[in-house]
N, CA, C and O atoms as a DFTB+ gen file, in Angstrom:
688 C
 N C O
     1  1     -55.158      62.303     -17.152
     2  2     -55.342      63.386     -18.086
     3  2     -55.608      64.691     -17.342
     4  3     -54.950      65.716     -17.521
     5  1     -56.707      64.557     -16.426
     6  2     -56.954      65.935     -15.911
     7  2     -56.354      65.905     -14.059
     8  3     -56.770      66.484     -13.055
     9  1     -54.906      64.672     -14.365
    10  2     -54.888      64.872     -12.482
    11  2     -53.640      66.135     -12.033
    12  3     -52.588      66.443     -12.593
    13  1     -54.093      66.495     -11.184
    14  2     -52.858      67.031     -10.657
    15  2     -52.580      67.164      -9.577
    16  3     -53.407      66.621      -8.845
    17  1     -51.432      67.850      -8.828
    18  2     -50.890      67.510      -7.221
    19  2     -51.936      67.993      -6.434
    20  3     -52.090      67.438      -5.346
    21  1     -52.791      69.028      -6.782
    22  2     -53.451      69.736      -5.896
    23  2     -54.481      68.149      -5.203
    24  3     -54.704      67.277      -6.043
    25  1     -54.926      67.948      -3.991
    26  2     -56.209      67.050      -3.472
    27  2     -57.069      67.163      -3.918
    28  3     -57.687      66.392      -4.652
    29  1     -57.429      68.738      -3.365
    30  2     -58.834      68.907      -4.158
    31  2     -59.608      69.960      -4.610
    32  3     -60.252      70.699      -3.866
    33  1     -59.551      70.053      -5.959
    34  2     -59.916      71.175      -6.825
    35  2     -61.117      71.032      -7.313
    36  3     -61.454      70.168      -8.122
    37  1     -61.913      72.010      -6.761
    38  2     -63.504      71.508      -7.266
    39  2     -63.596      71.996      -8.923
    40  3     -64.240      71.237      -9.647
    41  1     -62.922      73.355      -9.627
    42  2     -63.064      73.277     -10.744
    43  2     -62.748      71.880     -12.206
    44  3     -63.104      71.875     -13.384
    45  1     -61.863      70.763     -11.297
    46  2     -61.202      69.802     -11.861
    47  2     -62.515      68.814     -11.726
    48  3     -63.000      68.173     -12.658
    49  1     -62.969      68.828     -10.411
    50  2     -64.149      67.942     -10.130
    51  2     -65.815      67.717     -10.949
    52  3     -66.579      66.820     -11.307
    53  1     -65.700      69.131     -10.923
    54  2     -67.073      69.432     -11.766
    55  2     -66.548      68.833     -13.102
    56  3     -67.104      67.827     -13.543
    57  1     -65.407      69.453     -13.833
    58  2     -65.108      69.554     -15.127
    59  2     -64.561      67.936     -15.480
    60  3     -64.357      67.592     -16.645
    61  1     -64.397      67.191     -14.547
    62  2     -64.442      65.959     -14.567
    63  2     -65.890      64.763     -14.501
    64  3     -66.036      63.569     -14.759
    65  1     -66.706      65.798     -14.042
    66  2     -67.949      65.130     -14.034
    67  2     -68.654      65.387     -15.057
    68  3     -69.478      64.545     -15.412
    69  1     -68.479      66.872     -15.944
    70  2     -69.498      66.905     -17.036
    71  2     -68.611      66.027     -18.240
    72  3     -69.195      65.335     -19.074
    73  1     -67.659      66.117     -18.208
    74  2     -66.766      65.217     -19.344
    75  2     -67.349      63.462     -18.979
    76  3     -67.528      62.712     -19.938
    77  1     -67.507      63.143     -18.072
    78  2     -67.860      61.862     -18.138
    79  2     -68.894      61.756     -17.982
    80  3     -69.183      60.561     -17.908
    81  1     -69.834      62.478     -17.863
    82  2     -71.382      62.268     -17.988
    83  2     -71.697      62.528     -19.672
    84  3     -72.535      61.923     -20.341
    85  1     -70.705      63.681     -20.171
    86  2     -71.000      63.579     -21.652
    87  2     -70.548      62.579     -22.684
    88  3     -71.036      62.396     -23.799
    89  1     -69.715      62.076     -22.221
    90  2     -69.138      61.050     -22.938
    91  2     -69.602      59.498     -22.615
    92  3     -69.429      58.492     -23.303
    93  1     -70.142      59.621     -21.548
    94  2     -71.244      58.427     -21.250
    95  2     -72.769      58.268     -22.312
    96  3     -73.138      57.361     -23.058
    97  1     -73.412      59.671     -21.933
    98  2     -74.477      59.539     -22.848
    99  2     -73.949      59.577     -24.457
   100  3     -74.550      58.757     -25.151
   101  1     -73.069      60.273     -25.077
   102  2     -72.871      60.015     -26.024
   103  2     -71.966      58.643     -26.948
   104  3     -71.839      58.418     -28.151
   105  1     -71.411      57.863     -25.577
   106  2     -71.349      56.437     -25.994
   107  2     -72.962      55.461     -25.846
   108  3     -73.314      54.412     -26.386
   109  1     -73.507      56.182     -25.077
   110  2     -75.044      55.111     -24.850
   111  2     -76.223      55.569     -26.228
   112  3     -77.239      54.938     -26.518
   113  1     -75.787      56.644     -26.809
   114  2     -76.014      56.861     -27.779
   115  2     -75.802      56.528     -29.234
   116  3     -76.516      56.822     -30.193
   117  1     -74.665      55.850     -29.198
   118  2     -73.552      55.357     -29.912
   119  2     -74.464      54.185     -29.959
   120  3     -75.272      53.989     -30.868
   121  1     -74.287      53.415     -28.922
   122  2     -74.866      52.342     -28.862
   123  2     -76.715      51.727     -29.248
   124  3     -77.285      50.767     -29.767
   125  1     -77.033      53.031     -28.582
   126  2     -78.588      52.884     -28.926
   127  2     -78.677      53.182     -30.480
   128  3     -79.798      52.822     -30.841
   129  1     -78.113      53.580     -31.316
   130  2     -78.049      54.448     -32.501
   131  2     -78.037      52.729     -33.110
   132  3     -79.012      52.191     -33.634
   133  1     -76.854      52.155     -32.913
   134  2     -76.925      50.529     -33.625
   135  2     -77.703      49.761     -33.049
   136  3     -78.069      48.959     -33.909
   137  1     -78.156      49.538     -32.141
   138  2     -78.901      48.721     -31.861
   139  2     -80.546      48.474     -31.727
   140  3     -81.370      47.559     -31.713
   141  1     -80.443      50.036     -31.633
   142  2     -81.915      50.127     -31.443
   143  2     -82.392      51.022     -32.312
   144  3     -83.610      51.130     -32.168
   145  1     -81.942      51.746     -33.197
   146  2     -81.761      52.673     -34.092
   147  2     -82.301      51.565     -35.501
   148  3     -83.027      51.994     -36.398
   149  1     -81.847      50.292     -35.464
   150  2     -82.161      49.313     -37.017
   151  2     -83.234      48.644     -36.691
   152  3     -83.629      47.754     -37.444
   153  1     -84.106      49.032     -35.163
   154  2     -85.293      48.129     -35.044
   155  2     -86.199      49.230     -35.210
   156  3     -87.299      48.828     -35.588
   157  1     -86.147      50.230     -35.093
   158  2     -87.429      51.503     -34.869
   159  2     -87.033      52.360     -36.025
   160  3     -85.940      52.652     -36.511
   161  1     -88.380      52.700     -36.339
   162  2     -88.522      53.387     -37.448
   163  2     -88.131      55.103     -37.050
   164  3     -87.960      55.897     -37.976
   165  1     -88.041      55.454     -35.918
   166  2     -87.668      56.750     -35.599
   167  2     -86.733      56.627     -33.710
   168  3     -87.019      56.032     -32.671
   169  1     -85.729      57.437     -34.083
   170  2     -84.835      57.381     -32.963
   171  2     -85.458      58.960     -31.905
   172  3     -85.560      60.125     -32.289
   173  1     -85.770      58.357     -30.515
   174  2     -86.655      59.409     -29.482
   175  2     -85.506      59.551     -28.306
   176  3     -84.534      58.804     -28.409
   177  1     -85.556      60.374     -27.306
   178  2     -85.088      60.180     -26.207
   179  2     -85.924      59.093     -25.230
   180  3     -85.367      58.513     -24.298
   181  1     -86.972      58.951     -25.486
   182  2     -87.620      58.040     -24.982
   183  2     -86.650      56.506     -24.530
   184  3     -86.637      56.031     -23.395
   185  1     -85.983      56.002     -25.591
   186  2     -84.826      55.031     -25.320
   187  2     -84.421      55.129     -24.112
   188  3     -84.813      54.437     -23.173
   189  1     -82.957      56.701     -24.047
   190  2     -82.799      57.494     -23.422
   191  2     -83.211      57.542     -21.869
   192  3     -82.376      57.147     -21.056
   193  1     -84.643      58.076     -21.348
   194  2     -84.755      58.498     -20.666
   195  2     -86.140      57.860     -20.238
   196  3     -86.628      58.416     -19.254
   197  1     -86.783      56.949     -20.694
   198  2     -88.209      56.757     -20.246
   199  2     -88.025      55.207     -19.497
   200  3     -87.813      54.426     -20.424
   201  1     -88.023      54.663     -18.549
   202  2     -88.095      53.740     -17.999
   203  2     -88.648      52.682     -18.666
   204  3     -87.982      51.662     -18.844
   205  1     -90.233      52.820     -19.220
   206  2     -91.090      51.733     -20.106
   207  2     -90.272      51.111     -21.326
   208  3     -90.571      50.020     -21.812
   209  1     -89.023      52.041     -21.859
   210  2     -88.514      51.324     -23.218
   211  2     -87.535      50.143     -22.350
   212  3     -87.190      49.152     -22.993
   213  1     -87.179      50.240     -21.170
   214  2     -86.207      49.019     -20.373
   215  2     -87.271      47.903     -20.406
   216  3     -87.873      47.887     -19.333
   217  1     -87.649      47.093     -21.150
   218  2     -88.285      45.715     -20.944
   219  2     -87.670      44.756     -21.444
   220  3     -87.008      44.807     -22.481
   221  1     -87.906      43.426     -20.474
   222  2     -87.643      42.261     -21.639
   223  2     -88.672      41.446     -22.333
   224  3     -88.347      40.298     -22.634
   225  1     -89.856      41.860     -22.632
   226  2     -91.092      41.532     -23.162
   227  2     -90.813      41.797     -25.078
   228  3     -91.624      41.379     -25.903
   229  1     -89.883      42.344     -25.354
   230  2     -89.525      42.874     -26.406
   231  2     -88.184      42.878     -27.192
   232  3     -87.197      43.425     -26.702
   233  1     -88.155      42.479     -27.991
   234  2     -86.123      42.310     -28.514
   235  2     -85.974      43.649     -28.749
   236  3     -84.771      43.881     -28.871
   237  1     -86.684      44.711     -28.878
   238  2     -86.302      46.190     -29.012
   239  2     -85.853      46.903     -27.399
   240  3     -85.100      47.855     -27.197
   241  1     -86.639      46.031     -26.348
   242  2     -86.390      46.229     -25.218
   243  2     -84.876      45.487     -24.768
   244  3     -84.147      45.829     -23.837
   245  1     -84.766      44.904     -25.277
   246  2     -83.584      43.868     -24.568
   247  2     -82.088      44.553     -25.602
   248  3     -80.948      44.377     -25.172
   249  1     -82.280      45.146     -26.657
   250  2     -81.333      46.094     -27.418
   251  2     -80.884      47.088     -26.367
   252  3     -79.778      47.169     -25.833
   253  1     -82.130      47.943     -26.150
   254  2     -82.448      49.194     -24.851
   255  2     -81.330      48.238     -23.716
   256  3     -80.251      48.830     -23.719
   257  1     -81.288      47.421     -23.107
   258  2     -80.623      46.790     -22.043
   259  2     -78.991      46.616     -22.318
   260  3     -78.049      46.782     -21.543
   261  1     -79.019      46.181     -23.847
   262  2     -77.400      46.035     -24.022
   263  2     -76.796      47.183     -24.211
   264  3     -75.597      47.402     -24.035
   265  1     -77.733      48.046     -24.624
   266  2     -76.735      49.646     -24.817
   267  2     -76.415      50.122     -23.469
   268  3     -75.342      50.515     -23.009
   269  1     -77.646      49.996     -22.896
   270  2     -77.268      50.548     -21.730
   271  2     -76.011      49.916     -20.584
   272  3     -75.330      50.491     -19.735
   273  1     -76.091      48.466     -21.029
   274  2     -74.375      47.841     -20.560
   275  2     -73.818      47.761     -21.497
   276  3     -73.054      46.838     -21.213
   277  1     -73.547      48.088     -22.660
   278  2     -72.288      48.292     -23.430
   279  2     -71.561      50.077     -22.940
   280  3     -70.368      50.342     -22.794
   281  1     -72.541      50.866     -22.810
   282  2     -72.406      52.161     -22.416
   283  2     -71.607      51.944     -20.841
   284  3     -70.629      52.667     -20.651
   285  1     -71.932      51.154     -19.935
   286  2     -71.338      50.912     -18.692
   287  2     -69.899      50.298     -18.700
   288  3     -69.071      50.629     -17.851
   289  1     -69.597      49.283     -19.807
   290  2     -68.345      49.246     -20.142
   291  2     -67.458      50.119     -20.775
   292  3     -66.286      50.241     -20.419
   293  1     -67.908      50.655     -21.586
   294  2     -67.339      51.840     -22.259
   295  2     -67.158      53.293     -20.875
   296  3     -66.223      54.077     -20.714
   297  1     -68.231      53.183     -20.239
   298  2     -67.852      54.233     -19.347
   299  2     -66.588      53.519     -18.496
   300  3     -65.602      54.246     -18.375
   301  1     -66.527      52.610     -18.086
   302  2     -65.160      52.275     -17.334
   303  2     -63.997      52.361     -18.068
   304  3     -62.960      52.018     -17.501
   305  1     -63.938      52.834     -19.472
   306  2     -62.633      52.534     -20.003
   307  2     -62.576      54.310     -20.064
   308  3     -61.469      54.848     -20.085
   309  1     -63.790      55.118     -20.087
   310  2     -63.818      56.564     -20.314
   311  2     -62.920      57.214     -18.582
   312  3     -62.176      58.186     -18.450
   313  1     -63.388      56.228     -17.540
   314  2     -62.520      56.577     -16.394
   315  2     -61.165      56.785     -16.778
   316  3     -60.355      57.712     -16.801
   317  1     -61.232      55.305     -17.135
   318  2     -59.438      55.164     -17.223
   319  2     -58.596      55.766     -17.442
   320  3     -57.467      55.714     -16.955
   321  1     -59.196      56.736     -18.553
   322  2     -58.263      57.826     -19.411
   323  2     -58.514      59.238     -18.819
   324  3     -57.539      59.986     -18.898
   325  1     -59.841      59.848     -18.130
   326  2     -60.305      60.961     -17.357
   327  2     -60.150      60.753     -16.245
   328  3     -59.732      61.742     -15.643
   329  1     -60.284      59.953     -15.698
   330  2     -60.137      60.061     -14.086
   331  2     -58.772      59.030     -13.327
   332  3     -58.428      59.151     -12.151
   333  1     -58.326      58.323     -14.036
   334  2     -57.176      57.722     -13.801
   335  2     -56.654      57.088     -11.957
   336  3     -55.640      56.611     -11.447
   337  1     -57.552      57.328     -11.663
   338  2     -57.087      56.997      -9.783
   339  2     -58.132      56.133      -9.420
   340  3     -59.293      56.535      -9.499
   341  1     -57.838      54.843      -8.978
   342  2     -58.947      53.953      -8.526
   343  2     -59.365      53.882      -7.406
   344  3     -60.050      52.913      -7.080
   345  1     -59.025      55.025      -6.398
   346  2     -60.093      55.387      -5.459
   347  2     -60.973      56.177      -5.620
   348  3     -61.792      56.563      -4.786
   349  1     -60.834      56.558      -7.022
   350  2     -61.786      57.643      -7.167
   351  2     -63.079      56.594      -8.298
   352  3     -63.518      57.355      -9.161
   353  1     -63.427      55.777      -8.373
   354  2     -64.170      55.226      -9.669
   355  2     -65.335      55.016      -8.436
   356  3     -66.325      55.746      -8.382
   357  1     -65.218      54.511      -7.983
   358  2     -66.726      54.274      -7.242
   359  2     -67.645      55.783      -7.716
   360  3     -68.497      55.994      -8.578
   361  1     -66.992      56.631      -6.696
   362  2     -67.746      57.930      -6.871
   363  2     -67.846      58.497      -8.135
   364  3     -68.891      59.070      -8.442
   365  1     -66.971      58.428      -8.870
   366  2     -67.414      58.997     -10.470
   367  2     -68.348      58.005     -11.199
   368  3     -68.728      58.273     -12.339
   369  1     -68.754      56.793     -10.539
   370  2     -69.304      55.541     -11.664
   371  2     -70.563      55.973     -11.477
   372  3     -71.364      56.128     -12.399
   373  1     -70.872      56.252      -9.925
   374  2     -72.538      56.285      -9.425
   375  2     -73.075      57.866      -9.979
   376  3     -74.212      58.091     -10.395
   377  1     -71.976      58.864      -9.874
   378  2     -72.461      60.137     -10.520
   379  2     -73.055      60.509     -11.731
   380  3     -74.059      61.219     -11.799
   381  1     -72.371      59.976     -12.821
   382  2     -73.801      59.603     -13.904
   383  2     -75.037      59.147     -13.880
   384  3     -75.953      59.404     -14.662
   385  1     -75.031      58.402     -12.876
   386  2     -76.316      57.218     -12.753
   387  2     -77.160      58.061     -11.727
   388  3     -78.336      57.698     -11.728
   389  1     -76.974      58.755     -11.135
   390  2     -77.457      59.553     -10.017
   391  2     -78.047      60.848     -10.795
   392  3     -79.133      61.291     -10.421
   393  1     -77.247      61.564     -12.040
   394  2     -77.554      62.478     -12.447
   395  2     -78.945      61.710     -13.876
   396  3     -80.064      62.165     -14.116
   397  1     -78.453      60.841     -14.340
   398  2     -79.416      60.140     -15.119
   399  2     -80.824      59.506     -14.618
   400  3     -81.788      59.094     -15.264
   401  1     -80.538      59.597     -12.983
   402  2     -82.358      59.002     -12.253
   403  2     -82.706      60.325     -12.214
   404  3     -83.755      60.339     -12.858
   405  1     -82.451      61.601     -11.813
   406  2     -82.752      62.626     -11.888
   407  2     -83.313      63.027     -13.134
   408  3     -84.278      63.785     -13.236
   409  1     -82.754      62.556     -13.990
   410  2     -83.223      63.566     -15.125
   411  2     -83.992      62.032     -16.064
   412  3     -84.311      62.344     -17.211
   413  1     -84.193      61.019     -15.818
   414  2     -85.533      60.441     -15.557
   415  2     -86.760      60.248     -15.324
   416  3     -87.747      59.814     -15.918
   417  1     -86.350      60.887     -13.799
   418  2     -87.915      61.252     -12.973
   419  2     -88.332      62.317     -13.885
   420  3     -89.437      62.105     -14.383
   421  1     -87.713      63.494     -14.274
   422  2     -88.111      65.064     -15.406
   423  2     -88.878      64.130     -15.866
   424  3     -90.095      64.005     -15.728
   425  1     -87.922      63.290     -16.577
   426  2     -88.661      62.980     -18.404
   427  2     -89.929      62.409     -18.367
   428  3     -90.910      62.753     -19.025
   429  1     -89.797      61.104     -17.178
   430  2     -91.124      60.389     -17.388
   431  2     -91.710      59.600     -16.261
   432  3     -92.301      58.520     -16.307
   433  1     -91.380      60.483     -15.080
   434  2     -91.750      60.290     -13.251
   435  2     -91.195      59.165     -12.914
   436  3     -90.857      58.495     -13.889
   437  1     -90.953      58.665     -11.811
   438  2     -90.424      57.940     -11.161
   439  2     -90.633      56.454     -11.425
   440  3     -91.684      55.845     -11.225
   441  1     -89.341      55.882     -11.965
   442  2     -89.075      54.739     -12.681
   443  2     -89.783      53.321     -11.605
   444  3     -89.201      52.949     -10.586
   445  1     -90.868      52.810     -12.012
   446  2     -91.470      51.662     -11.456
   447  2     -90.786      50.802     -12.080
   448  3     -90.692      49.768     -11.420
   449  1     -90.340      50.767     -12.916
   450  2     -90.207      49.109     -13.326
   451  2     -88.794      48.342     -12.770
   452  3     -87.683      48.751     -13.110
   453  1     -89.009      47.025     -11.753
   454  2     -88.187      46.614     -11.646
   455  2     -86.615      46.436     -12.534
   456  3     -85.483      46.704     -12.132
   457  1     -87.066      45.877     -13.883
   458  2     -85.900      46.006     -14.393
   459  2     -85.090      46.847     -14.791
   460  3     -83.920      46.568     -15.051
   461  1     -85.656      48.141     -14.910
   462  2     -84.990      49.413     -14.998
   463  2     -83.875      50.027     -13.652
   464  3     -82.970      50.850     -13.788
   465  1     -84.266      49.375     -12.482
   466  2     -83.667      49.653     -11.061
   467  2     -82.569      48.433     -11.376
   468  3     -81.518      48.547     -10.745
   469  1     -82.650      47.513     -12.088
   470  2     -81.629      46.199     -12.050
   471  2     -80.424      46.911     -13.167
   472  3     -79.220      47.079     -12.973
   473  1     -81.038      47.154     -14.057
   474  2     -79.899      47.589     -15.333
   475  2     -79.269      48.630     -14.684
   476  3     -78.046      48.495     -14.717
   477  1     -79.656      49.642     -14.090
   478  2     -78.752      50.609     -13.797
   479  2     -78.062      50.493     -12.487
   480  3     -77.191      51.289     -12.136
   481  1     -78.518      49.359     -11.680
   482  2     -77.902      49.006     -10.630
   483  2     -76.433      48.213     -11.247
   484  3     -75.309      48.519     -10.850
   485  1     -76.723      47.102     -12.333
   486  2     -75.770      46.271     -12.673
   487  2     -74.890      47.584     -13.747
   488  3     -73.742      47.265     -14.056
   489  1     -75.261      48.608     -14.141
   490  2     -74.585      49.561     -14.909
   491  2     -73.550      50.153     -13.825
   492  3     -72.353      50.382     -13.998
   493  1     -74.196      50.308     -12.854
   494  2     -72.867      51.192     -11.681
   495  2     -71.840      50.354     -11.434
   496  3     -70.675      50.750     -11.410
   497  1     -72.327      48.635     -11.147
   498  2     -71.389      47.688     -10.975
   499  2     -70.604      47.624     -11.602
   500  3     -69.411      47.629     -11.297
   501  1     -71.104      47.542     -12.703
   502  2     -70.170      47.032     -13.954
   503  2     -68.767      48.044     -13.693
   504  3     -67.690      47.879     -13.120
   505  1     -69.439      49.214     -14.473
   506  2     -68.693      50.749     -14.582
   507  2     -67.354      50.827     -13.018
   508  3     -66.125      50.896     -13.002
   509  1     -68.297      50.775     -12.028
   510  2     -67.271      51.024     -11.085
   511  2     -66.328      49.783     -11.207
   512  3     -65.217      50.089     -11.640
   513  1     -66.487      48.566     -10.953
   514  2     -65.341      47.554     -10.841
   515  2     -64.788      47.835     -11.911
   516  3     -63.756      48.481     -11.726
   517  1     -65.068      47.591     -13.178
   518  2     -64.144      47.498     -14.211
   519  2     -63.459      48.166     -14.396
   520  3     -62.504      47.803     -15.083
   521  1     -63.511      49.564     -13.904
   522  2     -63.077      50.879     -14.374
   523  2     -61.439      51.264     -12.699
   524  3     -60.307      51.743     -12.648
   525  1     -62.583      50.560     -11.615
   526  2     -61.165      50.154     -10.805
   527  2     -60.075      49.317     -11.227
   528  3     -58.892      49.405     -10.898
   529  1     -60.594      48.546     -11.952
   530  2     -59.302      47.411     -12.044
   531  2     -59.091      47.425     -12.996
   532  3     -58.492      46.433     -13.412
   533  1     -59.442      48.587     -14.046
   534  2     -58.172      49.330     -15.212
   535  2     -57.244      50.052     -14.732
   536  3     -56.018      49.985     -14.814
   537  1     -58.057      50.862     -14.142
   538  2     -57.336      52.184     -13.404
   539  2     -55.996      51.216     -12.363
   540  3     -54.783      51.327     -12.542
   541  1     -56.507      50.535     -11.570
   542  2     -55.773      49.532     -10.795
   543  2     -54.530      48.991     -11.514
   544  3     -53.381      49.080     -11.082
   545  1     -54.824      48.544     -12.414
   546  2     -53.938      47.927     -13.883
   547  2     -52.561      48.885     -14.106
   548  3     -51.367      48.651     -13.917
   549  1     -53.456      50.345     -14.710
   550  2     -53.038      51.468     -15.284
   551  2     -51.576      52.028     -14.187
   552  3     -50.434      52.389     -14.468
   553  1     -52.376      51.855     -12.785
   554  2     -51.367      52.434     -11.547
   555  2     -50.123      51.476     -11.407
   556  3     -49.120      52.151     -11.177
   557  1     -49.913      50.404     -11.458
   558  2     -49.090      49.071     -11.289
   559  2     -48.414      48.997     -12.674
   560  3     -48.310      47.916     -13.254
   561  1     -48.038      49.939     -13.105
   562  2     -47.259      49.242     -14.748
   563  2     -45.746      49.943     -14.485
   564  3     -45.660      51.153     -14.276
   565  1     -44.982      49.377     -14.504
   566  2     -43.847      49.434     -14.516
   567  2     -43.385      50.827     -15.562
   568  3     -43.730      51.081     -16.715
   569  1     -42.365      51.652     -14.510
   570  2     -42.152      53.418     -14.862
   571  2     -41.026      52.560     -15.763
   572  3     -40.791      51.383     -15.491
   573  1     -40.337      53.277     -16.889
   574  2     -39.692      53.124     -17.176
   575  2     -38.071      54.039     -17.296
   576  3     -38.018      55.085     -17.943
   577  1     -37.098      53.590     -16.735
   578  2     -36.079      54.170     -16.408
   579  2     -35.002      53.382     -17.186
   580  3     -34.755      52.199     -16.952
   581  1     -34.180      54.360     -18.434
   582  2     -33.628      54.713     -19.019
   583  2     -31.727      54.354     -18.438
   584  3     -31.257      55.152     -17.627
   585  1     -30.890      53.250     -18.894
   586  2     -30.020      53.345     -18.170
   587  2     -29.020      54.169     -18.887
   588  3     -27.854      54.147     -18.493
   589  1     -29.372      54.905     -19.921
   590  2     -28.004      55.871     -21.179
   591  2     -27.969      56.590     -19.871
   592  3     -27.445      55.970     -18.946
   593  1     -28.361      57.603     -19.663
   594  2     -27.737      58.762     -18.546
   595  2     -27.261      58.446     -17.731
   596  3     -26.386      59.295     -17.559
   597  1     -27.156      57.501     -16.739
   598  2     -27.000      56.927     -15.311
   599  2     -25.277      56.527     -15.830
   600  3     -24.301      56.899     -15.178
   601  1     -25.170      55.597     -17.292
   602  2     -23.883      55.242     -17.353
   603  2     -23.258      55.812     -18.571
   604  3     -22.372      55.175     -19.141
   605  1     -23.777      57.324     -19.147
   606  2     -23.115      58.072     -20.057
   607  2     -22.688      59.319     -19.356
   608  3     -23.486      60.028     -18.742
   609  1     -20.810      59.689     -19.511
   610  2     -20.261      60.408     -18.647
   611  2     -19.889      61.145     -19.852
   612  3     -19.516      60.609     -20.895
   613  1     -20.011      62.424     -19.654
   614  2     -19.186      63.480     -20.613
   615  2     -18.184      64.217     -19.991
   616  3     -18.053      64.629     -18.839
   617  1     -17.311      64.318     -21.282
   618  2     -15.887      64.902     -21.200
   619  2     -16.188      66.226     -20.937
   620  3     -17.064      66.925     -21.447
   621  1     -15.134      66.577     -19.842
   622  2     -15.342      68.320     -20.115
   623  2     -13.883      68.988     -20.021
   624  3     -13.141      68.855     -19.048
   625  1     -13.615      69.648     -21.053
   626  2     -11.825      70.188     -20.765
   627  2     -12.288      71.412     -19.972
   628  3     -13.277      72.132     -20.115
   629  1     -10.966      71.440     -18.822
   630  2     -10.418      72.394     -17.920
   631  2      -9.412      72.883     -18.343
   632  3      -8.621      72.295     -19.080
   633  1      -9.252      74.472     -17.782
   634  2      -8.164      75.067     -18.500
   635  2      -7.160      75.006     -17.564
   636  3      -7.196      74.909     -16.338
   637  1      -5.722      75.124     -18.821
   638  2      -4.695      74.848     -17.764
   639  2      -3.842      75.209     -16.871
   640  3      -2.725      74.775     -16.587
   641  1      -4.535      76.127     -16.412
   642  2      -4.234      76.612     -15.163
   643  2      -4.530      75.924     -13.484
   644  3      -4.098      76.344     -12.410
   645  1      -5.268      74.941     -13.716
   646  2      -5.597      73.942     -12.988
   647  2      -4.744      72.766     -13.103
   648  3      -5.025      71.817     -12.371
   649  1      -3.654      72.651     -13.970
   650  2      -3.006      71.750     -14.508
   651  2      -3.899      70.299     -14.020
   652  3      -3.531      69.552     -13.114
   653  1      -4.794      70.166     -14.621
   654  2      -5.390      68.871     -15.178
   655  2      -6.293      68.815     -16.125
   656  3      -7.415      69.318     -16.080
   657  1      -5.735      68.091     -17.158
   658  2      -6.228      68.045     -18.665
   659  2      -7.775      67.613     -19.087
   660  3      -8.232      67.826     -20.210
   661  1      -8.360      67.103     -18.231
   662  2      -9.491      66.363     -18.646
   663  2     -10.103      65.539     -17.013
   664  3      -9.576      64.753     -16.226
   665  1     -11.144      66.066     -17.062
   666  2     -11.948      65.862     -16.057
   667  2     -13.675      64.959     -16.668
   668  3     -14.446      65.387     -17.527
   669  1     -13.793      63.795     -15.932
   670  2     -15.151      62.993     -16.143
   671  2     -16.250      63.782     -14.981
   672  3     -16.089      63.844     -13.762
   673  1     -17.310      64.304     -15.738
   674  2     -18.187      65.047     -15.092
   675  2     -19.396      64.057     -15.333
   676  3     -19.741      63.734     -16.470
   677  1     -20.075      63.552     -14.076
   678  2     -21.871      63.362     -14.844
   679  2     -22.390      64.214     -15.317
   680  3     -22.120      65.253     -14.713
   681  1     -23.238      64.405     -16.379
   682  2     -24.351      64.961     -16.920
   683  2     -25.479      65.537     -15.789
   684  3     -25.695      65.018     -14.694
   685  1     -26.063      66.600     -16.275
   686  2     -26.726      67.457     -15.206
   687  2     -27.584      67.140     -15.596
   688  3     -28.655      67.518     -15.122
């Protein structure tokens, strides 16, 4: 969607990173909205952004866990279509997740809890492989080439001053 010949265009880069960081949180949103949205009486960023809602002591916590890997699958299919090159998914998978510990630590200091370091570890996994071996998929599909032109010849009359009536030209 956004590739082009140039290597490397940092306006493409950035504008490739806020598109998939926005469309990440607003699929993990998506997700937290059903899942965790019909157990709590009020929807917080806390979900979001606070480390303590990642538990498995809690089925409201373990909701918090599937959004956050349903959001990691969904981000690999958001590659597929934005970033389209599977040398590039590693580095776009961890860049959300890098910009999301950052703005973590803001919300609610530096994430202690083991399982919170596991989900978003298994979130990069997920995201990056899967999203390679769409993209991988996506690159390997057979171009399709058209055989009408290759074996459709058009007539073209010459005038006769060339004395020959009819000449087979390929198509330009």
């Amino acid at each position: 969607m956004f590739y082009r010949a140039v290597a490397w265009g940092p306006c493409l880069i950035v504008a490739q990173i806020l598109c998939l960081q926005c469309l990440y949180y607003l699929s993990l949103g998506v997700f937290l909205t059903f899942l965790v949205g019909t157990r709590v009486s009020r929807m917080s960023l806390v979900y979001f952004f606070d480390y303590a809602a990642v538990t498995t002591s809690t089925v409201t916590g373990w909701c918090v866990i599937a959004s956050f890997l349903l959001s990691s699958f969904a981000g690999a299919g958001i590659m597929l279509h934005l970033i389209e090159r599977a040398k590039k998914c590693l580095d776009f998978s961890a860049t959300p997740y890098i910009i999301h510990i950052f703005i973590c630590i803001i919300y609610g200091g530096w994430p202690s809890s083991i399982t919170w370091w596991v989900l978003n570890g298994t979130g990069v996994a997920v995201m990056a492989l899967l999203g390679e071996y769409l993209c991988i998929k996506h690159e390997l599909r057979e171009i399709p080439i058209t055989r009408f032109r290759s074996i459709h010849y058009q007539m073209v009359v010459i005038t006769p001053k060339e004395k020959v009536p009819f000449q087979t030209v390929p198509p330009v």
